[in-house]
C-alpha positions as CSV (number, residue, x, y, z in Angstrom):
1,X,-19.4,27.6,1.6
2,X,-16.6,28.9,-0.6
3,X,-13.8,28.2,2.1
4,X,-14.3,24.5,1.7
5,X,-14.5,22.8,-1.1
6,X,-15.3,18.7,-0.8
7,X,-16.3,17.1,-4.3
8,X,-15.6,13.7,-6.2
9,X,-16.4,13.0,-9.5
10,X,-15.5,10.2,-12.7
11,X,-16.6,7.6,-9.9
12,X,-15.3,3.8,-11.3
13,X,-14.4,0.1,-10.7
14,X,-11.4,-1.6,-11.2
15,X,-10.3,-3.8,-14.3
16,X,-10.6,-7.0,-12.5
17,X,-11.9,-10.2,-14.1
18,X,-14.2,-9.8,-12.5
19,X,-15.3,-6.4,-12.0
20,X,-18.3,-7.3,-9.7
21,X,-15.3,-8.3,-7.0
22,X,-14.1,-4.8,-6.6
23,X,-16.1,-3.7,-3.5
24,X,-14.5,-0.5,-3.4
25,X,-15.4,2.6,-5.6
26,X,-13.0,4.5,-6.9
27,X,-12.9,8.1,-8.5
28,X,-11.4,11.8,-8.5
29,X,-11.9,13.8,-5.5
30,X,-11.1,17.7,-4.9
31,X,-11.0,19.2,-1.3
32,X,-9.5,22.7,-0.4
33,X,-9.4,24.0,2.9
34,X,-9.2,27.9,2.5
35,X,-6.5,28.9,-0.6
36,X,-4.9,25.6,0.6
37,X,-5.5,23.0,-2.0
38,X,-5.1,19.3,-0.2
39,X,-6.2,17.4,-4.0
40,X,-6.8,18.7,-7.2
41,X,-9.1,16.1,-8.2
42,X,-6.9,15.0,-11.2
43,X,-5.9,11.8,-9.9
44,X,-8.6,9.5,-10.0
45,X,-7.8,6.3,-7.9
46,X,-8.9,7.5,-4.6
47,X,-10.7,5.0,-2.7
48,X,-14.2,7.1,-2.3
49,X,-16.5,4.7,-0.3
50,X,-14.0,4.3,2.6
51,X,-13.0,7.7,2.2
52,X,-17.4,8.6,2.3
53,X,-17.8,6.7,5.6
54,X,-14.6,8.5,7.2
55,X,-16.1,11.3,6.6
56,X,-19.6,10.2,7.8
57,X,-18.1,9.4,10.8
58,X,-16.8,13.2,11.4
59,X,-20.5,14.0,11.6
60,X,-20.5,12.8,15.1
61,X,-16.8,12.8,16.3
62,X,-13.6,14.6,16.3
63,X,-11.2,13.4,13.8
64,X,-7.7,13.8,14.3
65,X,-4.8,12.7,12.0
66,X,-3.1,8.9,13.2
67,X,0.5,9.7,14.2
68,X,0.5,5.6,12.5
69,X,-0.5,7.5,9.2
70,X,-3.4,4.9,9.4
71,X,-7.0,6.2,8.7
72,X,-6.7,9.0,6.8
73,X,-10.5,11.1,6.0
74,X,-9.8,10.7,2.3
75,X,-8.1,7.5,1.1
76,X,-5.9,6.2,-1.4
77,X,-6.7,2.8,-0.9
78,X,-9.4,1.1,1.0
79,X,-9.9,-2.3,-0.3
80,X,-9.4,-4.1,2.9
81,X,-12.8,-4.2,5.0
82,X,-12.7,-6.4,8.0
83,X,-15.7,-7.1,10.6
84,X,-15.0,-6.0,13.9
85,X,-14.3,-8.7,16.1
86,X,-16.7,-6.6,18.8
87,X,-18.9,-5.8,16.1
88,X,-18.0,-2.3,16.2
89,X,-17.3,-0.4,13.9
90,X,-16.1,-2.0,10.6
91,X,-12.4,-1.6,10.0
92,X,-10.8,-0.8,6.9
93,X,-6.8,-1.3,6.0
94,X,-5.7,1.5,4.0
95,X,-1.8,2.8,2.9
96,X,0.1,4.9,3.7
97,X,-0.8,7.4,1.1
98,X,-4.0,9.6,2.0
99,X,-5.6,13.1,2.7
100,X,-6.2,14.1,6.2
101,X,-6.7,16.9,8.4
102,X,-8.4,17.7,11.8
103,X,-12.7,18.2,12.0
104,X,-13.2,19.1,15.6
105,X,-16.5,20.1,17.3
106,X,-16.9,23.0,18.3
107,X,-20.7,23.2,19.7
108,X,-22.6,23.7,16.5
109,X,-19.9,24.5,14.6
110,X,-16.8,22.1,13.1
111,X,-12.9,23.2,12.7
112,X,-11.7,22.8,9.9
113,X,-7.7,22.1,10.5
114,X,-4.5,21.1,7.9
115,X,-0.8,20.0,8.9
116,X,0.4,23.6,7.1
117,X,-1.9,25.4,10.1
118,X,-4.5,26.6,7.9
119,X,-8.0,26.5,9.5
120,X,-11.1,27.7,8.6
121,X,-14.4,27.4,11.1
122,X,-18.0,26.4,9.5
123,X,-21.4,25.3,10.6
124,X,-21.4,22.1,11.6
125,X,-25.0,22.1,9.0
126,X,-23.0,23.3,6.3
127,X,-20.1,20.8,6.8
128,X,-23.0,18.0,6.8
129,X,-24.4,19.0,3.2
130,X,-20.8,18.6,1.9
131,X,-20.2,15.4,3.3
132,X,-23.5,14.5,2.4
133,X,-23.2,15.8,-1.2
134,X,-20.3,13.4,-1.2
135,X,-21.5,10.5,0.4
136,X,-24.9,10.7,-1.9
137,X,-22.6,10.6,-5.1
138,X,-20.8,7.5,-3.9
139,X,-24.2,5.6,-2.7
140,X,-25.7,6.5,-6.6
141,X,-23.4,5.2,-7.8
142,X,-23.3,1.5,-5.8
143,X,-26.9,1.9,-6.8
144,X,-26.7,2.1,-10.6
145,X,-23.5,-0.7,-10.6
146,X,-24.5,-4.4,-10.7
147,X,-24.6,-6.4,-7.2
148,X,-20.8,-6.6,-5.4
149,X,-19.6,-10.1,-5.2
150,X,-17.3,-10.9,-2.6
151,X,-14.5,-13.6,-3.0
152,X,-14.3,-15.3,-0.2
153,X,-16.2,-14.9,3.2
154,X,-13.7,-12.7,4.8
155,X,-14.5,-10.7,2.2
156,X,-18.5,-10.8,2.4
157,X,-18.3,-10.6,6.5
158,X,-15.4,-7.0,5.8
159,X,-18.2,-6.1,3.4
160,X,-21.3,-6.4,5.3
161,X,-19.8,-4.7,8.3
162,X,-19.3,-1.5,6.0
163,X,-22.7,-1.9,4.0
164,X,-24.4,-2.2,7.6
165,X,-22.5,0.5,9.3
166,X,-23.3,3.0,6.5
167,X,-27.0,2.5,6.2
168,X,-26.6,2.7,10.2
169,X,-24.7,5.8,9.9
170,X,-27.5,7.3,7.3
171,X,-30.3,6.5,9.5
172,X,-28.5,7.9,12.5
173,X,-27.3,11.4,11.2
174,X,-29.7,13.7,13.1
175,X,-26.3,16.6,12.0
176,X,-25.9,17.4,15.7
177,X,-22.4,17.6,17.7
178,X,-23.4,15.2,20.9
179,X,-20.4,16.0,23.5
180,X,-21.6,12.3,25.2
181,X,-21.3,10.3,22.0
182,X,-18.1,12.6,21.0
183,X,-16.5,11.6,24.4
184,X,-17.4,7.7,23.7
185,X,-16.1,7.9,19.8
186,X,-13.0,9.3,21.3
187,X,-12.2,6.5,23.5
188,X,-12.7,3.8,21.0
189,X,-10.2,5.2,18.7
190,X,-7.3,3.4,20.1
191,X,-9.2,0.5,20.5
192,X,-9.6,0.5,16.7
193,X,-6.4,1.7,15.9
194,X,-5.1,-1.3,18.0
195,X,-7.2,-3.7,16.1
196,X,-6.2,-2.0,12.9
197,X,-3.1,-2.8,13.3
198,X,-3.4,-6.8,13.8
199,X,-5.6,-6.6,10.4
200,X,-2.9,-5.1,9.1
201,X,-0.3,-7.8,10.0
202,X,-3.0,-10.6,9.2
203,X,-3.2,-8.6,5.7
204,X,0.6,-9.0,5.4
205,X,0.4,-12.4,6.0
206,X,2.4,-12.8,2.7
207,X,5.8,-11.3,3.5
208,X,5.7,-13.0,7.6
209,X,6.8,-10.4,9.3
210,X,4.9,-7.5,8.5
211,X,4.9,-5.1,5.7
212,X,8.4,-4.3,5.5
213,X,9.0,-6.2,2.0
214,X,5.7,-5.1,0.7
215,X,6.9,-0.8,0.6
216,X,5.0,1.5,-1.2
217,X,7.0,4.0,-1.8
218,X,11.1,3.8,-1.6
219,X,11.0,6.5,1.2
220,X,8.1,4.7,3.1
221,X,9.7,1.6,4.7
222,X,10.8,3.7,8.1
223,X,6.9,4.4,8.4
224,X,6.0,1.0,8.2
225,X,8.6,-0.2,10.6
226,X,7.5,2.3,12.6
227,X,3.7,0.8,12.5
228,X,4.8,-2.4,13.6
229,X,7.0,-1.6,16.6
230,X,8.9,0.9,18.2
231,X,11.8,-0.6,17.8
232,X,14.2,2.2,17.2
233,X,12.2,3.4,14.6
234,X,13.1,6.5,12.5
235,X,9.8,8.0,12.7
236,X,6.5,7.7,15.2
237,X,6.6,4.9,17.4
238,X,4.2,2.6,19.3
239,X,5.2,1.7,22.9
240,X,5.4,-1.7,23.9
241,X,2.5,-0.9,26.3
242,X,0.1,-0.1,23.1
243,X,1.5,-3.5,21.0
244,X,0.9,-5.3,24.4
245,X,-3.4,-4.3,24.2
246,X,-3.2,-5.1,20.5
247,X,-2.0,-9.0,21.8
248,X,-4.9,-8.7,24.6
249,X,-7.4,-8.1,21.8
250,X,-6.4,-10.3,19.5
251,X,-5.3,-13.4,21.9
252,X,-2.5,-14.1,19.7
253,X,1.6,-13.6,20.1
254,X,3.5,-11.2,18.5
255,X,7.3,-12.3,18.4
256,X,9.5,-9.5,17.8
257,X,11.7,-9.5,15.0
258,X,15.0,-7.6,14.2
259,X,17.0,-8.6,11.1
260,X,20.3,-7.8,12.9
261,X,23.9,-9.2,11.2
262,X,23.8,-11.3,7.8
263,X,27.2,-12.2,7.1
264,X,26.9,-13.1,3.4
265,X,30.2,-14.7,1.2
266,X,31.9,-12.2,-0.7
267,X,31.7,-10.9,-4.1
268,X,34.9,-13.4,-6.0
269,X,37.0,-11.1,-7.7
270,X,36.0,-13.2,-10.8
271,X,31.9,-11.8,-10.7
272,X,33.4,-8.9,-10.0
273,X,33.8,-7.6,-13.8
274,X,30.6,-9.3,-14.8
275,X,28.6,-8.0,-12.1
276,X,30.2,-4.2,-12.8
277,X,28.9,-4.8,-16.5
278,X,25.3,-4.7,-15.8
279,X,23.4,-1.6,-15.0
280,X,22.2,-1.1,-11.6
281,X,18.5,-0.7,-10.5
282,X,18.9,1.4,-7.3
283,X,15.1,0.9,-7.2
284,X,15.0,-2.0,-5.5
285,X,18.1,-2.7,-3.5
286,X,20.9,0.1,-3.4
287,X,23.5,-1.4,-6.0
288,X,21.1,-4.3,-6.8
289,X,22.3,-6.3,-10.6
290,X,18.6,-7.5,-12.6
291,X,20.8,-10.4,-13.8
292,X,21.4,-14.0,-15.6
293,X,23.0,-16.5,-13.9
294,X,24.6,-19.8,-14.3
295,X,25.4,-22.0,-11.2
296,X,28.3,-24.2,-10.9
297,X,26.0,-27.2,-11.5
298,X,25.2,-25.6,-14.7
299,X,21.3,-24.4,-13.7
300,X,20.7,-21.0,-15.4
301,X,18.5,-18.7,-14.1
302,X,17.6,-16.0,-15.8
303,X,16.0,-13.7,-13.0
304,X,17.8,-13.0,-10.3
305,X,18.9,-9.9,-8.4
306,X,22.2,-9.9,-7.2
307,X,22.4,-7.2,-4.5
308,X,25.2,-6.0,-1.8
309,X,23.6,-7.2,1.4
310,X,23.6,-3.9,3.1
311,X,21.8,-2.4,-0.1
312,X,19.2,-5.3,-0.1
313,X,18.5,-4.5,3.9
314,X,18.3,-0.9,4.1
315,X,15.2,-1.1,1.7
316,X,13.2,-4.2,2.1
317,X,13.9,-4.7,6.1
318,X,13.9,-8.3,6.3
319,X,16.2,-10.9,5.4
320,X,15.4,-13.8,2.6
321,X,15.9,-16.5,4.5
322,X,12.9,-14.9,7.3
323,X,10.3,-14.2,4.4
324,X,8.9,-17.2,3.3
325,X,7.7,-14.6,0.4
326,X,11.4,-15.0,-1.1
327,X,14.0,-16.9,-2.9
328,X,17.4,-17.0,-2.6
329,X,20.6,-18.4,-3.8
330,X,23.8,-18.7,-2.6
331,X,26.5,-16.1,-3.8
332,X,29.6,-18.7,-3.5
333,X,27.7,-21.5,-6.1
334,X,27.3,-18.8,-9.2
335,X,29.6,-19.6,-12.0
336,X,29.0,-16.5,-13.9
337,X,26.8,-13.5,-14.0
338,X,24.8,-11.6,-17.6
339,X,22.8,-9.9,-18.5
340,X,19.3,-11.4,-18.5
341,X,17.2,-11.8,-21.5
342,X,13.9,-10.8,-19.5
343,X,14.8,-7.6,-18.1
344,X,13.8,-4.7,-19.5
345,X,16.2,-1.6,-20.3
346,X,17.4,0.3,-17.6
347,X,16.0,3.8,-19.3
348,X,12.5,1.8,-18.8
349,X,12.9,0.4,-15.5
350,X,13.7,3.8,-14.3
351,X,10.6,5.7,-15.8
352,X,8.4,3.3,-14.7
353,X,9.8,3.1,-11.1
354,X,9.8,7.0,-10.9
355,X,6.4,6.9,-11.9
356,X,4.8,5.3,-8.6
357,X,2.5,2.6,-8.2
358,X,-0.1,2.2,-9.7
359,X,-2.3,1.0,-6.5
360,X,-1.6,-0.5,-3.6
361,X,1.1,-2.9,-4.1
362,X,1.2,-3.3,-7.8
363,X,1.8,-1.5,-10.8
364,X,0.3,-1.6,-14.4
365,X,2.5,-0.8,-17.5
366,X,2.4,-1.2,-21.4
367,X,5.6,-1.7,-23.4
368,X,5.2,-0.8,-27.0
369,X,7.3,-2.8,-29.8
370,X,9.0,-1.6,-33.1
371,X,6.3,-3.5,-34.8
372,X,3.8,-1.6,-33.3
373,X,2.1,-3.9,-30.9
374,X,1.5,-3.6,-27.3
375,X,1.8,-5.7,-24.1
376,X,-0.1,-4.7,-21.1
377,X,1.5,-6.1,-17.7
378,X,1.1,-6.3,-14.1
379,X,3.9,-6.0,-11.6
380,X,4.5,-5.8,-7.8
381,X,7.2,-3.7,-6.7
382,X,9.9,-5.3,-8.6
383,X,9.2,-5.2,-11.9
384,X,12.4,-5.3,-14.0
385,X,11.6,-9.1,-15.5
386,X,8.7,-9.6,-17.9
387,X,7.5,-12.4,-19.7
388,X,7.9,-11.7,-23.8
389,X,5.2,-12.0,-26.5
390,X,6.1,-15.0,-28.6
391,X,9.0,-13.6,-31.6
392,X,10.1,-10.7,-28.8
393,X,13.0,-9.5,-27.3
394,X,13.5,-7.1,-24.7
395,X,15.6,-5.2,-27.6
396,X,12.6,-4.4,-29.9
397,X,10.7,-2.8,-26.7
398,X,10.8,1.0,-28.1
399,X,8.6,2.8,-24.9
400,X,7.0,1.6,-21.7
401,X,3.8,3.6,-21.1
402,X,3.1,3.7,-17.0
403,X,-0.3,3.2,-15.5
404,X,-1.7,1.6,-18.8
405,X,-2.4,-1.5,-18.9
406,X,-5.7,-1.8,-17.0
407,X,-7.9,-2.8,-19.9
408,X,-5.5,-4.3,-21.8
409,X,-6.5,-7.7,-23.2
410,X,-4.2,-11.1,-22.4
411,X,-2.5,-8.9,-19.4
412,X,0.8,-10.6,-18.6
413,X,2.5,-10.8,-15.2
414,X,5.8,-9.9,-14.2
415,X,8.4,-12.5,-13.6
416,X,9.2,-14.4,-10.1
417,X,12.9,-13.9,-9.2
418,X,15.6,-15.2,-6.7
419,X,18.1,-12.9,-4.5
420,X,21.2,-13.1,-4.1
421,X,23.3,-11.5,-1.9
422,X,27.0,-10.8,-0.7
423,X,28.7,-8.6,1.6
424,X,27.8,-8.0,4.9
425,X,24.3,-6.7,6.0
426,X,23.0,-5.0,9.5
427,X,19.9,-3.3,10.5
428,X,18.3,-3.5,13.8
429,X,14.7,-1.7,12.6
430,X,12.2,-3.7,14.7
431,X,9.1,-5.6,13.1
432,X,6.8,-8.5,14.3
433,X,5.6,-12.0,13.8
434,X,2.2,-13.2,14.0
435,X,2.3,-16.3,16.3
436,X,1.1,-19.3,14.9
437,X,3.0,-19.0,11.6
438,X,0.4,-18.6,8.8
């Protein structure tokens, strides 16, 4: 079938500690849907088991692309398996990130559709095999790879539930295109995407109120506001009615949350000149300072943002002082603002921002020293402040190599930080809590 093309390949696990705790297998996939060309299969970080049981599941059911970018056939990351609470399905908390396009049954054929319009129709046998050929490499491999090992039983219970509904999915494929069971899929798919959603927030149980301090990508953080609620949101939006059936599943509350006005003290004129000194990092907060600071009590702090408060909202969506994830300290009690001695070089900071993520929420770097050593590290999305070998400076780093780092030995993390904002700050992009607090 030389219109398609659906392959993966360099199948792997994570660098983790412990490697039997990645539950997820990972690899480079290629899929072309006519002369369009959807992945090239050079990127290898694809999440390929959640990305094979999508795909098993088009073998019975329509698939159409989420308008909540939620979902998608081929992930990017996968690593969040939850047990249905119906014990449906098994549901699995991607990104945003992901390839996707519409399979739709078509009596015994499928339709093969992209967002560009480009379609191409195919025997629903012949779609099978490829799904299959895909599926089979991602089950050899789990085969040949020592036992998984959960870490915790949220994790074993998310695990079983997709272990069990692929072997029930295997048994089950008889390859046919049952308009009954097509009908039933079809109704159940806002009832997962509802319950989706809640897993999401619980995942996000870090930042309080959603995902909007935990972006992916700088240009990302409308699509996740627009997950949450439809609070005028830039992009898709969910209606109150739909948020209202994922609070009838769930039996919990979701309190709506705005971050409206912050009226923060001003810049003093005698920061000013300091703060102007320092080069910005854009990356993080619009006009954001990666600074050293000394308080009028005479506490120095050596990693600190200092950030216009309109700058600091725009991107990250909620304010300090509502994300118990955060730290914060008060403009009007800094005595003076430097650079800091743990932030790396502005000409660094901004190759390794440019470069992306490395997975979902984190990024892995090496900085390489004029002595010819190397330090592997591991950041979230603000990674300007790094710990220092012992005899280092930030001055002798000579090159910061992205995505390296993952089998690096004595892996450092990046530095916690404080905000600290001034100015005035307004958005009214809508979010929710999860009632009772975490």
């Amino acid at each position: 079938m030389a219109e398609v093309v659906l392959e993966v390949a360099k199948l792997q696990w994570l660098d983790v500690p412990l490697q039997e705790s990645d539950l997820c297998a990972h690899g480079a996939v290629k899929v072309s849907i006519a002369d369009e060309v959807l992945c090239d299969g050079k990127e290898s970080d694809w999440c390929v088991s959640a990305s094979a049981l999508h795909l098993h599941r088009t073998l019975k059911a329509d698939h159409v692309p989420s308008p909540n970018h939620i979902n998608h056939l081929i992930e990017h990351c996968g690593h969040g398996m939850f047990a249905s609470p119906d014990g449906g399905d098994v549901i699995i908390n991607g990104c945003n990130l992901g390839i996707d396009f519409n399979v739709l049954h078509a009596g015994t054929d499928v339709i093969l559709q992209t967002s560009k319009g480009t379609k191409v129709t195919v025997p629903l046998r012949e779609w099978a095999s490829l799904v299959a050929g895909f599926s089979d490499a991602m089950q050899s491999f789990y085969d040949r790879s020592p036992r998984r090992k959960p870490e915790d039983s949220t994790e074993a219970a998310g695990y079983s539930a997709f272990v069990t509904e692929w072997h029930r999915s295997v048994k089950r494929l008889n390859f046919s295109s049952s308009v009954s069971h097509c009908a039933r899929h079809a109704a159940n798919n806002e009832k997962r995407d509802a319950r989706l959603l809640y897993i999401m927030v619980l995942a996000s149980r870090r930042t309080h109120y959603g995902l909007q301090g935990a972006r992916r990508e700088r240009d990302c953080r409308g699509r996740y506001a627009s997950l949450w609620c439809g609070y005028d949101c830039p992009h898709d939006r969910l209606s109150h009615e739909y948020l209202s059936k994922v609070v009838q599943m769930t039996e919990r509350t979701f309190t709506p949350y705005s971050p409206g006005r912050m009226d923060y003290p001003p810049l003093p004129a005698r920061l000013k000149i300091q703060f102007d000194a320092i080069a910005p990092c854009d990356h993080v907060a619009k006009g954001a300072r990666p600074c050293m600071v000394t308080l009028e009590d005479g506490t120095v702090l050596e990693t600190v943002y200092v950030a216009p408060a309109q700058g600091y909202i725009d991107i990250w969506g909620v304010w300090p002082k509502d994300d118990r994830g955060k730290k914060e300290i008060d403009i009007s009690k800094v005595a003076k603002i430097a650079e800091s001695p743990r932030c790396l070089p502005k000409r660094f900071t901004d190759k390794l921002y440019e470069a992306g993520e490395d997975g979902m929420g984190y990024c892995l770097f090496t900085a390489v020293f004029k002595d010819g050593s190397a330090q592997a590290y591991l950041a979230g999305g603000a990674l300007d402040f790094i710990p220092l070998p012992v005899g280092m400076s930030v001055a002798d780093i000579v090159d910061v190599i992205p995505y390296e780092g993952r089998h690096g030995p004595n892996r450092l993390e990046s530095l916690d930080f404080h905000w600290c904002l001034f100015g005035v700050g307004e958005s009214h992009i809508g979010s929710f809590k999860v009632e009772p607090p975490f």
